[in-house]
C-alpha positions in Angstrom: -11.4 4.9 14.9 -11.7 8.9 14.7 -12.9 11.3 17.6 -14.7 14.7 16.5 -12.4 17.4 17.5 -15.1 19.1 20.2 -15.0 15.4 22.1 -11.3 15.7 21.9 -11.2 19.2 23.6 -13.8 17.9 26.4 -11.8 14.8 27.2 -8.6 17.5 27.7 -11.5 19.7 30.0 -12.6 17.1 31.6 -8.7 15.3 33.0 -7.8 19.0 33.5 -11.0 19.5 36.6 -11.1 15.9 37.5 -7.4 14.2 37.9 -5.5 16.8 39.7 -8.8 17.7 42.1 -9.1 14.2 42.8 -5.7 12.7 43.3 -5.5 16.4 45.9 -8.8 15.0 47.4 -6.6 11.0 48.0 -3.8 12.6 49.2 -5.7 13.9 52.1 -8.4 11.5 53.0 -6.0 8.7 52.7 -2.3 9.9 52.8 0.1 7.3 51.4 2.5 4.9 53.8 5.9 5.9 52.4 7.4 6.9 55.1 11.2 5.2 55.6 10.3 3.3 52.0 11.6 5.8 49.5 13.9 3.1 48.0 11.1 0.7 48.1 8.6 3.0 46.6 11.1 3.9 44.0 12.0 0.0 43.1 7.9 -0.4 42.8 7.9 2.0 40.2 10.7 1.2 38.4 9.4 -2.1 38.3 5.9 -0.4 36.8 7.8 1.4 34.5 9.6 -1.8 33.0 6.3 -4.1 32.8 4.4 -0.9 31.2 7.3 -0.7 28.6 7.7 -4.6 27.4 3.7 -5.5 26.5 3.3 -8.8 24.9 2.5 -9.5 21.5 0.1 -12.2 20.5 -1.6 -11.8 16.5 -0.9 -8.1 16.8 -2.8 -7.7 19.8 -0.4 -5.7 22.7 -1.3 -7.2 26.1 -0.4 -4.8 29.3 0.4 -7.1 32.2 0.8 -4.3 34.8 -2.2 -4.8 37.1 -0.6 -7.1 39.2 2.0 -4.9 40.0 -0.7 -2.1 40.8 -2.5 -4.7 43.3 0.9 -5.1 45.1 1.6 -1.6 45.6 -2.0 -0.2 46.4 -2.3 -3.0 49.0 1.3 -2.1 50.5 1.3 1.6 50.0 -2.3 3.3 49.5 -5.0 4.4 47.2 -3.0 7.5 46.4 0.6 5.8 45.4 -1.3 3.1 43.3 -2.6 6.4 41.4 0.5 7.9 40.8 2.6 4.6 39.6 -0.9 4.2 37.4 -0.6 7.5 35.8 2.7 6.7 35.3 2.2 3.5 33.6 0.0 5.1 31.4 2.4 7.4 29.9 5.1 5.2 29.7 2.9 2.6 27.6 1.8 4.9 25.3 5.7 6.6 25.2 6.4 3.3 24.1 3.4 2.7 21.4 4.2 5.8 19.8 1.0 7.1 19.2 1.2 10.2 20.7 1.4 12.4 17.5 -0.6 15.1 16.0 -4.5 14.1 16.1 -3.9 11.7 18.7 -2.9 13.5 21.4 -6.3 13.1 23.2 -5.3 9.1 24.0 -2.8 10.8 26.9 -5.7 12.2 29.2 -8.3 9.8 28.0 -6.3 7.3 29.7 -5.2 9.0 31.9 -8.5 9.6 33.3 -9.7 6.3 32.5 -6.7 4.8 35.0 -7.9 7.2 37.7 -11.3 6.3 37.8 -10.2 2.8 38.3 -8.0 3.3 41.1 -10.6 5.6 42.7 -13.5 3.5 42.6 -12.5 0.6 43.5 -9.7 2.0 46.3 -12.8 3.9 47.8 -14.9 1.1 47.4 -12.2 -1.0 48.9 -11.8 1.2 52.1 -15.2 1.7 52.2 -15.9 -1.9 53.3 -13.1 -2.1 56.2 -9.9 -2.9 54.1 -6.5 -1.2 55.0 -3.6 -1.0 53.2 -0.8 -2.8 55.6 1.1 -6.2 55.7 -1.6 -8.9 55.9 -1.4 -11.7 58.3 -1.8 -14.9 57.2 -5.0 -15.6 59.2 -6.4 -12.0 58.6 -9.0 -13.6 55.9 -11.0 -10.9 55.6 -7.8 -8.4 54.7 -7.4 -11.4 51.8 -11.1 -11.1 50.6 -10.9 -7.8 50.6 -8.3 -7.2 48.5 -9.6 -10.1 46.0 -12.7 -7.7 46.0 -10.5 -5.0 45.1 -9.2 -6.9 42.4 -12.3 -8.0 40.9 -13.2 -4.2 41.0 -10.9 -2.7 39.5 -11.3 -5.3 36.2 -15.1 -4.3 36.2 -14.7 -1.1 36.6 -12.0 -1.4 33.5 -14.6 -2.6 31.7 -17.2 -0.5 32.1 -14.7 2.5 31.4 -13.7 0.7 28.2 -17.0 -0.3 26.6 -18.1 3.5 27.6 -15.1 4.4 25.5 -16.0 2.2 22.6 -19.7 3.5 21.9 -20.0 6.9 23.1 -16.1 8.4 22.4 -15.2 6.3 19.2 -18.3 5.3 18.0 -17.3 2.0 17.4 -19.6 -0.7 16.2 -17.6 -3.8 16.9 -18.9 -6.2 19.1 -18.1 -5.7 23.0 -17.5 -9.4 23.5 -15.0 -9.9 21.0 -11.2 -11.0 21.0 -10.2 -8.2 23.4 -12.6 -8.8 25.9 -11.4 -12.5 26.4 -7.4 -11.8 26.5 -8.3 -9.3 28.9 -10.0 -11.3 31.0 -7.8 -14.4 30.9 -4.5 -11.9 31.8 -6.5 -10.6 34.7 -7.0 -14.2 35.8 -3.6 -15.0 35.2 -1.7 -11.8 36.9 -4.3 -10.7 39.8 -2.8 -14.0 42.0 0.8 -12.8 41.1 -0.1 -9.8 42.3 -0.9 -10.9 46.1 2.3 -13.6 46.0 4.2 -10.2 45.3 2.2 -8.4 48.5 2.8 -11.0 50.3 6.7 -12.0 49.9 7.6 -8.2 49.7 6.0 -8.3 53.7 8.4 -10.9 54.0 12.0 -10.3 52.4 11.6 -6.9 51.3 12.7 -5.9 47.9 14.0 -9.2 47.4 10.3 -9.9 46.0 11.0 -8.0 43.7 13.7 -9.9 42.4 12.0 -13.2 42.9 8.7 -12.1 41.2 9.7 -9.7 39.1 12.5 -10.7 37.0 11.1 -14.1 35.9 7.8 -12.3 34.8 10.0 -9.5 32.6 12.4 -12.7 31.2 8.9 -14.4 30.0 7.6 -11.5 28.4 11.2 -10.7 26.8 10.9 -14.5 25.7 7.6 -14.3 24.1 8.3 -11.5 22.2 11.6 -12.9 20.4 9.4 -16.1 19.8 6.4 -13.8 18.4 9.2 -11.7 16.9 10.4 -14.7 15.4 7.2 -16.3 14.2 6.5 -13.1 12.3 9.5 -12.5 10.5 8.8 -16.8 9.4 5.3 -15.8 8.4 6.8 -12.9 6.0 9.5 -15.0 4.6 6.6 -17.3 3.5 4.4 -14.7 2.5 7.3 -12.9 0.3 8.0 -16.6 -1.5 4.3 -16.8 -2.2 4.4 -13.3 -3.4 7.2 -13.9 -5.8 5.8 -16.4 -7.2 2.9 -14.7 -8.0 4.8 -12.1 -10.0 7.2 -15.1 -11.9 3.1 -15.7 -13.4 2.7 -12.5 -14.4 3.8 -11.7 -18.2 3.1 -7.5 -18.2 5.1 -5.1 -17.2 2.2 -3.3 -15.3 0.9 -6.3 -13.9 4.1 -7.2 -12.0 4.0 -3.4 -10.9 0.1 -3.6 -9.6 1.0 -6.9 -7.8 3.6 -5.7 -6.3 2.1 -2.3 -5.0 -0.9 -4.2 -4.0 1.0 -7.2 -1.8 3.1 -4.3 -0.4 0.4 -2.3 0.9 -1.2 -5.9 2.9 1.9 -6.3 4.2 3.1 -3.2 5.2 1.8 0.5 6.4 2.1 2.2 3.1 0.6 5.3 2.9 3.1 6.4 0.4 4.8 4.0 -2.4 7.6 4.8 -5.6 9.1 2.8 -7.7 11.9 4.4 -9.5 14.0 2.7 -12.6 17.7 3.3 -13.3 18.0 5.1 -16.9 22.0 5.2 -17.3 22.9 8.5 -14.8 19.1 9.2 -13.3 16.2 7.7 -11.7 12.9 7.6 -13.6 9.7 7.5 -11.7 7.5 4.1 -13.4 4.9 4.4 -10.5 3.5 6.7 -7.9 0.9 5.9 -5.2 -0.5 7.9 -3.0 -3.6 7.8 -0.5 -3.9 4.5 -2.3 -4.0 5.8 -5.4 -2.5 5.7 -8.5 -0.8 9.5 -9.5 0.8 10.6 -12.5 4.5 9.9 -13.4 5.6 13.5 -13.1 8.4 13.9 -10.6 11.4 14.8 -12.1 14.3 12.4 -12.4 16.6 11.7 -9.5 20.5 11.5 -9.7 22.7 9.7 -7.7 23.4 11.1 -4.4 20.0 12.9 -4.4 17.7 12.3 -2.1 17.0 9.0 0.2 16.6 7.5 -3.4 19.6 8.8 -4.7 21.9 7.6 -1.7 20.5 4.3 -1.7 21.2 4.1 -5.6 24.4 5.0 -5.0 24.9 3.4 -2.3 23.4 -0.1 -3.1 22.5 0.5 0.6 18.9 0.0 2.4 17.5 3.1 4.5 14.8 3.4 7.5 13.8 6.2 9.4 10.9 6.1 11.6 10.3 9.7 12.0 10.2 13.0 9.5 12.8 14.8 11.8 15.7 12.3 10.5 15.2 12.3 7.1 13.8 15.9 6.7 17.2 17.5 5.5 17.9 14.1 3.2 14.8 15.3 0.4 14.0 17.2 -1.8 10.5 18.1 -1.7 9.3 15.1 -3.4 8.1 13.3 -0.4 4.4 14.3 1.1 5.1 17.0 4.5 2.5 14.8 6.5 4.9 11.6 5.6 7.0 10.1 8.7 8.3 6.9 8.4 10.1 6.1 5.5 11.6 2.8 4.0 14.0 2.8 1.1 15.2 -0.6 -0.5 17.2 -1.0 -3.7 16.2 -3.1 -6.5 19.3 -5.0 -7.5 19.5 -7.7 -10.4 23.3 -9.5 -10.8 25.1 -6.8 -8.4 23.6 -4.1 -10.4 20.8 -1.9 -9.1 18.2 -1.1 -11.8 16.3 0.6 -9.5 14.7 1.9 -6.3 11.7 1.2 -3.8 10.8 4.2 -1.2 8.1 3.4 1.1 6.2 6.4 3.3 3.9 5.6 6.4 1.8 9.1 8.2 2.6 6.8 11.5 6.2 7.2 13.0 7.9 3.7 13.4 5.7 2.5 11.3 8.4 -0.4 10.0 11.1 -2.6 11.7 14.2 -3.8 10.7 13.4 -7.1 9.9 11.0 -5.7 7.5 14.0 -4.4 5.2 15.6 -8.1 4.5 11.5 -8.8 3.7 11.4 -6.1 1.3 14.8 -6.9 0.3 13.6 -10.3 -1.1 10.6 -9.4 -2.4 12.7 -6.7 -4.3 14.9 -9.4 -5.4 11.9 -11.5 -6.8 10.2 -8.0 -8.4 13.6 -7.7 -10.2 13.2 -11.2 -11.9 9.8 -11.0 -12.6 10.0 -7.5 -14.4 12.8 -8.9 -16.6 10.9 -12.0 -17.4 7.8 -9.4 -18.2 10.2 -7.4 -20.3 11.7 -10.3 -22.2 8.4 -11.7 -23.3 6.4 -7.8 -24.1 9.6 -8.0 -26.8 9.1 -11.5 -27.7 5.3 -10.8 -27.9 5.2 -7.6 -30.0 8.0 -8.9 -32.2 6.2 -11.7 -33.3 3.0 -9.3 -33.6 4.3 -6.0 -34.5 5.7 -4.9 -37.8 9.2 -3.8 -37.2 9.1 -1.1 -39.7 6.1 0.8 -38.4 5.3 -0.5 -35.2 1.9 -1.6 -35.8 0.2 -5.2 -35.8 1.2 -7.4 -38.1 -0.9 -9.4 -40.6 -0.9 -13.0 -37.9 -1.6 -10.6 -35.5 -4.6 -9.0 -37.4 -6.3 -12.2 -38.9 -6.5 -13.7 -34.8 -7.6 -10.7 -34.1 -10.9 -10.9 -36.8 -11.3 -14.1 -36.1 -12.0 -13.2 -32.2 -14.1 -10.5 -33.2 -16.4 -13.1 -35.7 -16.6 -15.5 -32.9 -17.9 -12.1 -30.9 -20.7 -11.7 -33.3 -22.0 -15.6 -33.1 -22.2 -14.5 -29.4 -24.7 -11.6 -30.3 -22.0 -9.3 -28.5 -21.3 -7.8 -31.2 -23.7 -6.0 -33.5 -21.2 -5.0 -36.3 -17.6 -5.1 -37.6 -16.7 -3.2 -40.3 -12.9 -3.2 -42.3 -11.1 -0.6 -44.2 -8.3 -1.6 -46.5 -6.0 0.9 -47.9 -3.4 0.9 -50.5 -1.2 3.6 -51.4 -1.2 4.8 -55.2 1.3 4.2 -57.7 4.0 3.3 -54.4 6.7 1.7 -56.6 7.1 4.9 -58.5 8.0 6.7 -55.6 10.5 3.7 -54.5 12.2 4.1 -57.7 12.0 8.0 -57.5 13.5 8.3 -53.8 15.0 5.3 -52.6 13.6 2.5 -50.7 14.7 3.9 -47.8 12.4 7.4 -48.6 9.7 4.9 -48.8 9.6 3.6 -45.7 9.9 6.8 -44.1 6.8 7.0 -45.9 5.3 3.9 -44.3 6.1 4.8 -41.0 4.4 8.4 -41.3 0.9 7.3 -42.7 0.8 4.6 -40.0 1.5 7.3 -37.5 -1.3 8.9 -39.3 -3.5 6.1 -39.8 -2.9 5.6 -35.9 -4.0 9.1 -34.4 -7.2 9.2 -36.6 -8.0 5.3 -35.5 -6.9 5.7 -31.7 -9.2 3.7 -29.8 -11.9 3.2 -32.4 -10.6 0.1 -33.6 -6.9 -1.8 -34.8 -4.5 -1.0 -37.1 -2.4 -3.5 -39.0 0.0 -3.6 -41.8 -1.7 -5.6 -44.0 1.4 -6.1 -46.1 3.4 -3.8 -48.8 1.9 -0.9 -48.9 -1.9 -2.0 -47.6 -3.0 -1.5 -44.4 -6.5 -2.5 -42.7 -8.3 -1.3 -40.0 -10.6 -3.0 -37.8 -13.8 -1.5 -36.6 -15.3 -3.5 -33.9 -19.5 -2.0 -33.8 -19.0 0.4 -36.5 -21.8 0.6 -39.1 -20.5 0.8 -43.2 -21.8 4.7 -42.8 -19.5 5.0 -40.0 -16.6 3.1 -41.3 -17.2 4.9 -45.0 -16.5 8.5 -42.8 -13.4 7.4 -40.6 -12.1 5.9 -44.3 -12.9 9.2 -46.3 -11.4 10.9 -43.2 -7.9 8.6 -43.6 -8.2 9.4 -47.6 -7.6 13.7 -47.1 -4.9 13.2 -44.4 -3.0 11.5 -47.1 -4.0 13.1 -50.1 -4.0 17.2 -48.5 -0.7 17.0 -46.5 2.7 16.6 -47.7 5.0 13.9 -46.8 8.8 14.6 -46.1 11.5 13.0 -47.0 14.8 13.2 -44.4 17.2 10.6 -46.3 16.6 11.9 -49.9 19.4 11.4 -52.5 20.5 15.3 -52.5 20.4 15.6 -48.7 17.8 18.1 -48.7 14.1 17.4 -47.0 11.9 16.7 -49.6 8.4 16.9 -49.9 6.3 14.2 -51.6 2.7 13.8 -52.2 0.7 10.7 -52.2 -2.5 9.5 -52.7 -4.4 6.0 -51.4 -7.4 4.0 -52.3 -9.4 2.5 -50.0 -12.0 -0.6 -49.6 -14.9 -0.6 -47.0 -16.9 -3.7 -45.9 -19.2 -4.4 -43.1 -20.3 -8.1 -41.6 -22.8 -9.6 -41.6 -24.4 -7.3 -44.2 -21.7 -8.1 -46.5 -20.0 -11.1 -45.2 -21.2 -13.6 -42.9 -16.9 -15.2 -42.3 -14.2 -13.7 -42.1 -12.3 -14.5 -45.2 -15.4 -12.7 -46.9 -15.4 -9.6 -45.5 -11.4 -9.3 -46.4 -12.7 -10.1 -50.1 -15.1 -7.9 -50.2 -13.0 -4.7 -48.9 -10.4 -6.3 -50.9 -13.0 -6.3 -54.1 -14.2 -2.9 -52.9 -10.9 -1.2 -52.8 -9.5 -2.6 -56.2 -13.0 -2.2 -58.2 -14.7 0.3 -56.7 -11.6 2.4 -56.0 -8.6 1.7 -58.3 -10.4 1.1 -61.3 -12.6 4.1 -60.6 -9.6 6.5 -61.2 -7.9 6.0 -57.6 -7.6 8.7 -54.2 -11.3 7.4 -52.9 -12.8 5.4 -51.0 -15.1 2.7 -52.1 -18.2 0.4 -50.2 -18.7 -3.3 -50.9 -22.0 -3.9 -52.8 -23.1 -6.9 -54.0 -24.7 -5.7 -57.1 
């Protein structure tokens, strides 16, 4: 939730004339009972400071169980020492949430102030109606009410102060009786009567109470957080095994990436994500996000040794730093200034790393150490399903792809048109037109220059073919020297232009031989005919339209005198 600067400077104005004025104004109207008690009042805020510092965790929800040692004190020592160990409190918790960083600053004296105005009210209040703070006697009832009063106060008062918080500071539009609201309440029911057993047994044995009550309230909340500790890092484990299984489904290379980024980023505070592959002596960059957002690959390479990335290559070594000031001397410049938290895993694959994970949060300790045998698996599971993904994109253009000019290969290309029919019985597809191209008189040039000179030729006029196509529509080798292209919506007019287009790029630029018998580059010229046909106005299946470039190219083309492009027509 985000505060508009000008609130933030009016909560900072409004601590700066309220807190100090009114603890001065407690001080005096009711002066605290300390005297002889330093070593008491000292072990009461000790004990503060330790409860304030070791909140419990329950579904990611941080439960402050300190009001039961505020009832204890206030009712033993005054309004005015109940203030102080409260301000206290509140700097110590949020010492230990770590949220006092730049932007958020304001959280200090909005609870701060939020604290006081508890303790005020309800101490005045609570004086108000008779109650003093001194030992009360067992049969002193109305000392006991009192105080239960007081109790009940300072909860309602809490919550008045909170939901005023909610709507008019942070502008939030969550329900007020939500999930908070009820733990809240239930802890208050809970730790209020441990509060007065404290009061009551400190009148008794003295700091001993302390002992007695304290130290079995700290073990339970050291307890329940190792078993929520505990139950989280289980809860990972299963989520990373559902995640790498996930990626073992995935068969692309950028798939497996995009999951990965993506189950990250639930799991974790990413703000920041790279994942760099190891290329013999260097580090490549294969993907950058940032804000959330996919960036361009254009970081230079990293060696060993160089940066957090580097060391942990080199290393084979996991890094984490929760904050900017113990990594800042360890980059480069590649990482983003407002970054502070930073995880770094290596991606290993039988004892070899092939590459490296760096993870960036804005928030300091933004990740625990658990979290790096976490990522450490899921690494471990990326690794496997990247080379399963690499294995079959081989497999799979292999057995699509010619391996002399890299482009789709005739089992490829007839799927392919038979897709693209079944498109047009679907009406979503209004036209598909075909270009088939032969190169002129190509043995003569075999037996001229060597085999070898003519598939250097091959290769260039599918590069060719290729950058004039681009997204327009398929290239395949259609076998030999023919080639087809497939024009998914493109009229015969259309088609007839992109063909007559392929023609001059053949026929008006040189091709050059590099492995020519005398060693020399040599220039050759060629020339290609070429066969239009568009379904359904020439062919209603897919073997027809074939024929009918086919027919178009070797009729209408070839026999014409060759270097042109012919149209089907029936007549």
């Amino acid at each position: 939730m985000q505060v508009n600067p000008q609130m933030k400077r009016v909560i900072f104005i409004v601590w700066l004339i309220l807190v100090p004025a009114g603890m001065w104004y407690t001080y005096e109207s009711h002066p605290p009972h300390i005297s002889g008690h330093w070593i008491d009042v000292l072990a009461f805020l000790l004990l503060t400071c330790v409860i304030a510092c070791m909140p419990i965790v329950i579904n990611e929800m941080f439960i402050f169980l300190i009001q039961w040692v505020a009832l204890a004190t206030f009712l033993r020592y005054g309004l005015f020492v109940e203030m102080v160990f409260a301000q206290v409190a509140v700097i110590a918790l949020l010492l230990k949430l770590q949220i006092l960083r730049k932007g958020q600053l304001f959280r200090l004296p909005l609870n701060l102030i939020m604290f006081f105005l508890v303790s005020l009210c309800s101490g005045l209040i609570y004086y108000a109606l008779g109650g003093q703070t001194r030992p009360i006697l067992a049969e002193d009832t109305t000392s006991l009410w009192l105080g239960i009063l007081y109790a009940f106060l300072s909860y309602l008062i809490n919550q008045l102060i909170i939901s005023f918080n909610l709507y008019f500071i942070y502008k939030s539009k969550q329900p007020y009786f939500g999930k908070d609201f009820f733990v809240e309440t239930i802890t208050t029911l809970i730790t209020f009567p441990i509060g007065f057993v404290l009061y009551i047994l400190y009148n008794q044995v003295g700091l001993f109470a302390l002992l007695f009550v304290g130290a079995p309230f700290v073990s339970l909340s050291i307890i329940f957080n190792l078993y929520y500790s505990s139950e989280k890092i289980n809860e990972y484990l299963q989520k990373a095994a559902e995640i790498g299984h996930q990626m073992a489904e995935r068969l692309q290379v950028k798939d497996v990436i995009d999951l990965f980024i993506q189950k990250l980023g639930e799991m974790l505070p990413v703000d920041y994500a790279y994942i760099l592959e190891a290329n013999e002596d260097e580090l490549i960059l294969i993907r950058r996000m940032e804000a959330g957002k996919v960036q361009s690959n254009d970081l230079p390479p990293v060696k060993k040794n160089e940066g957090i990335s580097g060391r942990s290559w080199a290393n084979q070594k996991a890094y984490l730093y929760s904050a900017r000031f113990e990594w800042r001397g360890l980059t480069s410049g590649r990482i983003p200034d407002d970054a502070e938290s930073i995880l770094c895993v290596p991606i290993v694959r039988n004892r070899k790393v092939i590459g490296v994970l760096l993870l960036a949060s804005k928030r300091r300790r933004a990740y625990e150490k658990f979290q790096l045998m976490i990522i450490d698996i899921l690494c471990s599971y990326f690794a496997v399903a990247m080379e399963n993904a690499k294995h079959y994109e081989v497999t799979k253009m292999q057995s699509e792809r010619c391996s002399l000019t890299k482009l789709y290969n005739y089992r490829y290309f007839e799927n392919l048109l038979n897709e693209e029919f079944e498109k047009m019985t679907r009406f979503a597809r209004k036209n598909l037109s075909l270009i088939i191209l032969d190169i002129d008189h190509f043995k003569k040039v075999n037996d001229t220059y060597g085999h070898q000179s003519g598939n250097e030729i091959l290769r260039d006029l599918a590069s060719r073919i290729s950058e004039i196509v681009e997204v327009s529509g398929t290239v395949a080798r259609y076998g030999g020297e023919e080639f087809v292209v497939l024009l998914p919506d493109a009229t015969k007019i259309e088609a007839y232009q992109m063909a007559e287009h392929i023609r001059q790029s053949i026929a008006n630029r040189p091709f050059f031989l590099r492995q020519s018998f005398d060693y020399n580059q040599q220039q050759v010229m060629i020339t290609a005919s070429i066969g239009v046909a568009t379904a359904l106005e020439d062919a209603e299946d897919p073997l027809a339209l074939i024929r009918h470039a086919d027919r178009a190219l070797y009729v209408g083309a070839k026999r014409a005198g060759r270097n042109r492009v012919a149209e089907y027509s029936s007549c």
